[in-house]
N, C-alpha and C positions, 0 to 999 in steps of 0.2 A: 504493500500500500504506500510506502513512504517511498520508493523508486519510481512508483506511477506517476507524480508529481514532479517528476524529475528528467521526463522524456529524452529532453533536449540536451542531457550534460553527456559527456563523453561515458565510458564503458570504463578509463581507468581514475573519473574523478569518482565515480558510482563508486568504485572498489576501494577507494581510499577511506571516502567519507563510511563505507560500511565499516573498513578498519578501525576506524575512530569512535564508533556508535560500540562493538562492539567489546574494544578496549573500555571506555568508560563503562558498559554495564558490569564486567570483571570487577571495574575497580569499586563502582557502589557497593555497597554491604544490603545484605536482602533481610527483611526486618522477618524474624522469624518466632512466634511466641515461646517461651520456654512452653517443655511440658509441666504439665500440672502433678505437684509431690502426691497428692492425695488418691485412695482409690477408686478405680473408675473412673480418673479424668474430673474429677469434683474441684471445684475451683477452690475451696473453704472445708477445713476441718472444724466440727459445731461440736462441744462439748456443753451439756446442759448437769450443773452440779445441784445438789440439796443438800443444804446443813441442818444436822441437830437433831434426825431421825423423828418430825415430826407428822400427828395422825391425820395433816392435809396432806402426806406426802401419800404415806397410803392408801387417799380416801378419795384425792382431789388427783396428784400429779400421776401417778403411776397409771393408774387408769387411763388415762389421759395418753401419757405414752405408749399404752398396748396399742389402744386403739388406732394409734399411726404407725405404728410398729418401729418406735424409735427407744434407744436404748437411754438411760440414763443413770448419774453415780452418785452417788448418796451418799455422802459424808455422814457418818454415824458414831454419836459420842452413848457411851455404853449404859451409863445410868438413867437416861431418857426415860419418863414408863413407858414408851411405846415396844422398847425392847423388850420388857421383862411383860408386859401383857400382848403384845401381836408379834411375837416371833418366831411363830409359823409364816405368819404374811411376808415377814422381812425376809426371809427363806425363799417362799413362793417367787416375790422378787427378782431373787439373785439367780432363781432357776428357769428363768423369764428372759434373763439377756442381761440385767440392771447390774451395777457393781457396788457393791460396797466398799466405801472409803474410811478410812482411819480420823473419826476427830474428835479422839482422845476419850476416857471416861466419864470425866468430870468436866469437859469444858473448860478447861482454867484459862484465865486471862490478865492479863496488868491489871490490876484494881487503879494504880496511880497513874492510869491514861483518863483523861477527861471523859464526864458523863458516863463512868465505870460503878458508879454507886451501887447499882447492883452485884456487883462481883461479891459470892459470900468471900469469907477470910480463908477458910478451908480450898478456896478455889481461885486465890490470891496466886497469879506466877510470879510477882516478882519475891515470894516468899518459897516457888521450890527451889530445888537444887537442880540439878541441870542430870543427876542420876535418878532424882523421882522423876524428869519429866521424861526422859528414855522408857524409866518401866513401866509407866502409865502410854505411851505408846506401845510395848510391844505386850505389857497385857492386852490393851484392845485390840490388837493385831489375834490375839491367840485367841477370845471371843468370837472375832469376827469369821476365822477360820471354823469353828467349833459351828457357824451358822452356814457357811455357803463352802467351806471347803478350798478356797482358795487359800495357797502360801505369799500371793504378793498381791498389794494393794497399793495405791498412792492415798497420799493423806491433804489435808485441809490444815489447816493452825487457825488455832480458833482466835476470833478475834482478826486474824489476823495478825499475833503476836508471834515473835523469833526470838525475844531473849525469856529465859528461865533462869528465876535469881541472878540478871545481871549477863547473864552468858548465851551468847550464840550458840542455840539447838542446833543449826543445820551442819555440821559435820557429825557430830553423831546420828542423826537423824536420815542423812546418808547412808547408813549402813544397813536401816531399816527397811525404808520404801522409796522407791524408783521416781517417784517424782510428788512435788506437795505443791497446792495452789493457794495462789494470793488471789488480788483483785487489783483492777486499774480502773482507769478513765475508759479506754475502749476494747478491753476485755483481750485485747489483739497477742499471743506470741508468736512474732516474728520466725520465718522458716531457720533465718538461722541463729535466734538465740539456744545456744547449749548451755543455760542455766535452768532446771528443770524443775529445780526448788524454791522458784518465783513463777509459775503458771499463773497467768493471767487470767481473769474471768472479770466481767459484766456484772454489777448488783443490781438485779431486775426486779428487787423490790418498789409497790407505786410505780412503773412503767407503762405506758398504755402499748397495746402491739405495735404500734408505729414507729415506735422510740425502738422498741426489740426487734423489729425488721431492720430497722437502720443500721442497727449496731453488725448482725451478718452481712448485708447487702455493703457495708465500708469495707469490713475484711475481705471482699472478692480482692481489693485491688493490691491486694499485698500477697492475695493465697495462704492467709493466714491459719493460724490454729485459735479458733475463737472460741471463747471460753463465757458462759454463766452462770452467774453464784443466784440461787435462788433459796428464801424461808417457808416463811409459809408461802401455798397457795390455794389462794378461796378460803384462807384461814388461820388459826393461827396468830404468827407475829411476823412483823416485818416484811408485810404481804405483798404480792401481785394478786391483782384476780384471777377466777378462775377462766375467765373469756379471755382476756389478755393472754394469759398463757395459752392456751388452747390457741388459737387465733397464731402463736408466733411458732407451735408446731407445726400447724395445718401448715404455714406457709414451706418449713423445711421439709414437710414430708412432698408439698407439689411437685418439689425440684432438688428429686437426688441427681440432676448434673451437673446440678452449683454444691449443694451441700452434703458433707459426707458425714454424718451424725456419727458418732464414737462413745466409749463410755471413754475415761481420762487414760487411764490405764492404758486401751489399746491406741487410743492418741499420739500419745506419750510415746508406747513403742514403734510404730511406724515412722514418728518423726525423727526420730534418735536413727532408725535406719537407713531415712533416708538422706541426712547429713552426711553418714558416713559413706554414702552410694556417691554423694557428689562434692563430697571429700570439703564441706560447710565449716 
């Protein structure tokens, strides 16, 4: 097409300028997408968490999740009564897809972090020792086995706290479970952070689903592993609704080509695999 226009030029100026044309397309770089880390070509790993083993979770969320057929992991602190009176349910759960996570027995947290008042003394961390707060992880770890049979679990820190009486848990804490999540501003861990005892997650408590669509539909552009921390829901404390939430499954179950729902755990492994596939 581009020689038709050219009738009238000689046969070795045609040959040059082809030389030229096709020298420069060599030299352009051809814009090519990376592939996509996650499985299936899913542009976005969606991890959905629950803390504190509460009876919205198995009244309200879990249900909720069969029904789209998406998995989710439950941070579970062992003294909760939900344990000790529905732990056949929390069973039934983990034999359903759902994971159980490690967050601790008592819950302990800084009392002398602001708006801590509630924190009883007994549940005081800046009062453990940094050997009570290991055995109090790896008793719940030996609980939580005794319910679903699993030997490795990732954990939560409740509160979101890291130091016990003064000192940094996460190297021993290390030794225990494969990866523990925090919270941010946009839930996002980045493909190649390899710090796996800061996981990020979303607090989708009072969110309406538009605000929780947002939060996935931002992570496309990074192909992130996105993460949400959720309490109760449709109940409880520290709530989303129960439409809200529903409402921002429905949207990840329309589109398993963008989103590849995970419990944290198999997240967690996949993406550790694939750093090391692409040498991150």
């Amino acid at each position: 097409m581009f020689f038709q226009s050219f009738s009238g030029v000689s046969r070795g100026l045609k040959s040059a300028l082809l030389g030229v044309m096709v020298s420069a397309m060599a030299a352009s770089p051809v814009s090519v997408a990376a592939p996509s880390p996650w499985p299936g070509g899913a542009e976005v790993a969606v991890v959905l968490t629950y803390d504190d083993a509460l009876d919205s979770h198995l009244d309200v969320a879990i249900p909720q999740l069969n029904e789209y057929r998406l998995p989710g992991t439950f941070y579970l602190s062992g003294a909760r009564p939900s344990i000790r009176m529905r732990l056949h349910e929390w069973r039934r759960a983990a034999q359903s897809g759902h994971e159980l996570g490690n967050h601790m027995l008592y819950h302990p947290c800084r009392k002398s972090v602001a708006n801590r008042s509630w924190v009883k003394p007994w549940q005081d961390l800046d009062k453990y020792t940094l050997e009570q707060f290991i055995d109090e992880v790896q008793a719940t770890n030996s609980m939580l086995e005794a319910i679903d049979g699993e030997q490795q679990r990732t954990f939560a820190y409740p509160c979101g706290d890291m130091l016990a009486g003064g000192q940094d848990v996460i190297p021993e804490l290390k030794k225990l479970v494969p990866a523990a999540r925090l919270y941010s501003a946009d839930g996002q861990h980045r493909l190649d952070d390899k710090d796996f005892y800061r996981v990020a997650s979303f607090d989708g408590a009072e969110k309406s689903a538009d605000e929780l669509i947002a939060v996935v539909e931002a992570a496309r552009e990074n192909n992130s592993l996105v993460g949400f921390m959720f309490h109760g829901v449709g109940g409880d404390y520290i709530t989303v609704s129960e439409d809200d939430h529903q409402a921002l499954l429905a949207h990840l179950a329309a589109h398993p080509d963008r989103y590849w729902v995970a419990t944290m755990r198999e997240a967690v492994a996949h993406l550790k695999k694939e750093q090391q596939r692409l040498n991150l």
